[in-house]
N, C-alpha and C positions, 0 to 999 in steps of 0.2 A: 437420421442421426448416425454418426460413425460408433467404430468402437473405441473410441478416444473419449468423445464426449460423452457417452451413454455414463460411463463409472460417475461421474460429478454430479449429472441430472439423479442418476438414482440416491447419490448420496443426498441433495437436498430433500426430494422424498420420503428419504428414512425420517427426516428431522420434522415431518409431519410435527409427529409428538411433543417435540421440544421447542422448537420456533413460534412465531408467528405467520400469521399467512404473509405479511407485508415481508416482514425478513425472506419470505422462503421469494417472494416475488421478485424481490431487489437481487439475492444468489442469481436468480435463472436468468432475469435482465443481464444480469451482468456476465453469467456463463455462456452469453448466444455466439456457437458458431461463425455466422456472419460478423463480421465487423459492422455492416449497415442496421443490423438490429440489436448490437448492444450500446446500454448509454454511457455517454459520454460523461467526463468529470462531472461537469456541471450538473446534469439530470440528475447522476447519483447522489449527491451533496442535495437537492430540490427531492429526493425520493420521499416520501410518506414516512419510512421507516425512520429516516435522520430529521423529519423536522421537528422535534421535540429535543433534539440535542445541541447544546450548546457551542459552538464550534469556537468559542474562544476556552473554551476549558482548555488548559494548559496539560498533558497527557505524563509529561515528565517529571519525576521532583527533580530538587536544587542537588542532589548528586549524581542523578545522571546527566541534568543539564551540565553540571560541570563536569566530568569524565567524556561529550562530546568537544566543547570544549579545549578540553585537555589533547585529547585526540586533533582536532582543525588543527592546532595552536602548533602539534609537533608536525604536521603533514604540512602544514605551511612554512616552516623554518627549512623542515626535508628539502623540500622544494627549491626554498631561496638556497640552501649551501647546494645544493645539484649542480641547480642553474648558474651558480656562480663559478665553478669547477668547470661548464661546458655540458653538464653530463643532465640531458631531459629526460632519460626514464629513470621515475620512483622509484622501482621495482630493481634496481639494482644496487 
């Protein structure tokens, strides 16, 4: 292990205490160096730790849905008066 990843492995470690062993397994799954041995979306979503959670819970209320929202709604208008001036970067 490099000295990049060591700080993260040790930090799940620390969480001995406060975690679960499943939680702490899902972290280091998901912290592996290799890209060939960390899982993929799906694995992670099938992990042990998440199958007891219900993935249609809604995470946001009806104010921040609407302040996203709000946010698309002006980045999309942005957009169309840019693009109708000629001009494709948002950013100016």
């Amino acid at each position: 292990m490099d000295d990049l990843t060591q700080p993260m492995y040790d930090a799940v470690s620390d969480l001995k205490e406060t975690i679960s062993e499943s939680a702490r397994n899902l972290l280091v799954t998901m912290l592996q160096k290799d890209p060939s041995h960390r899982l993929n979306a799906s694995q992670i979503l099938q992990h042990e730790w998440l199958a007891d959670v219900d993935m249609t819970t809604d995470i946001l209320d009806e104010q921040e849905r609407h302040l996203i929202r709000k946010e698309f709604t002006y980045q999309l208008q942005q957009k169309k008066l840019k693009e109708g001036r000629g001009v494709t970067d948002l950013n100016t």
